[in-house]
C-alpha positions as a printed NumPy array, in Angstrom:
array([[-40.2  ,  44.695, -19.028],
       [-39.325,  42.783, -21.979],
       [-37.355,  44.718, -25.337],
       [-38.579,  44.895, -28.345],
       [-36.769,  42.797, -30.845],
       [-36.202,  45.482, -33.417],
       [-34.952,  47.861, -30.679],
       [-31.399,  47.653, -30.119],
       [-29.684,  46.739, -26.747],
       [-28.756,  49.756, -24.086],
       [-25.241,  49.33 , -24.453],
       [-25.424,  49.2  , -28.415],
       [-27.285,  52.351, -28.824],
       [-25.005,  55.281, -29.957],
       [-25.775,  57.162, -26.436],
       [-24.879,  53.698, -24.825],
       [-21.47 ,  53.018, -26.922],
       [-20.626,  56.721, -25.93 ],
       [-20.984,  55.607, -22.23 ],
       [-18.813,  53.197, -22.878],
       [-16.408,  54.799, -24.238],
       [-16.332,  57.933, -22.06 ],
       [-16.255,  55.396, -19.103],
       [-13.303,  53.689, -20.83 ],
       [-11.459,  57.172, -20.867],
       [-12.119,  58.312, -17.115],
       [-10.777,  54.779, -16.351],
       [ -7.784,  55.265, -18.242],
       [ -7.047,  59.039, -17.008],
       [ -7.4  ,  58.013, -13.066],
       [ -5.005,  54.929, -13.505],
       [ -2.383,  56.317, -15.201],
       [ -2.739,  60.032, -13.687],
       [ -3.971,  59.404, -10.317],
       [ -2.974,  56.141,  -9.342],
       [ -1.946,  57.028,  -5.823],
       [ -5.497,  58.411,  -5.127],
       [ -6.927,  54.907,  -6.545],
       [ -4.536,  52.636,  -4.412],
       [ -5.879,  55.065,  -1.331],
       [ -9.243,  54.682,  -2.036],
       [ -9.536,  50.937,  -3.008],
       [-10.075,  49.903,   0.989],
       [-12.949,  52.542,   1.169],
       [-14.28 ,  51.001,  -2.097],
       [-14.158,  47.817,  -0.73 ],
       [-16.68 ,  48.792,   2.291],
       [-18.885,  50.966,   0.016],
       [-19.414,  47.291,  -2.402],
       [-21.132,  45.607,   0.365],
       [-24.249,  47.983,   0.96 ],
       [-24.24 ,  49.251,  -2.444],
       [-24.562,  45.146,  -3.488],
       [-26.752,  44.629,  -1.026],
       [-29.088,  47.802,  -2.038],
       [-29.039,  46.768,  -6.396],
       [-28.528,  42.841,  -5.807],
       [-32.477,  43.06 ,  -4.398],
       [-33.973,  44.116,  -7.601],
       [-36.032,  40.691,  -8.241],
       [-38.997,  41.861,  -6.271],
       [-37.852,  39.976,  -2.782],
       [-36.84 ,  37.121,  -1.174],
       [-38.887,  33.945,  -2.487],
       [-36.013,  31.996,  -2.703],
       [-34.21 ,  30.751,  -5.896],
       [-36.685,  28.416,  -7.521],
       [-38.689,  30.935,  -9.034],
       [-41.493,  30.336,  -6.616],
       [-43.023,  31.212,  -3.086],
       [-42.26 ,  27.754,  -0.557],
       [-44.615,  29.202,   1.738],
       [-47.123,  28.147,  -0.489],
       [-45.868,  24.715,  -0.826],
       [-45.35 ,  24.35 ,   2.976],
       [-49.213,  25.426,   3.242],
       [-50.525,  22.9  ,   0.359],
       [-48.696,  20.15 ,   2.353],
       [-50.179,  21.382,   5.743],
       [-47.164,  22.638,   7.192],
       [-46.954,  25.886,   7.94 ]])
């Protein structure tokens, strides 16, 4: 899906720059009022990255490799399959 250009970014729209900020805050309140509960949790965090990664990291429509293009194809043009 491609933007227009007169429409601004996400993150520079006012409900995005109130994201920000409100993310900002809760950042700020849990580090310097909860920082036990962080420093417990950051292992569990940790484990949680990997399958959350692997889940969003995914979202180019599959696994045709880097180049922008499907090698099975090439393979086949050059008769090896």
């Amino acid at each position: 899906m491609n933007q227009d250009s007169t429409s601004p970014s996400r993150w520079r729209s006012p409900l995005g720059i109130f994201m920000l900020v409100a993310g900002a805050v809760g950042v700020y309140y849990l580090l310097t009022e909860h920082l036990t509960h962080v420093r417990q949790a950051i292992p569990y965090l940790i484990l949680l990255a990997c399958p959350v990664m692997h889940l969003f990291g995914h979202h180019h429509g599959g696994h045709h490799g880097h180049g922008g293009h499907d090698q099975r194809a090439d393979r086949q043009q050059e008769g090896r399959f």
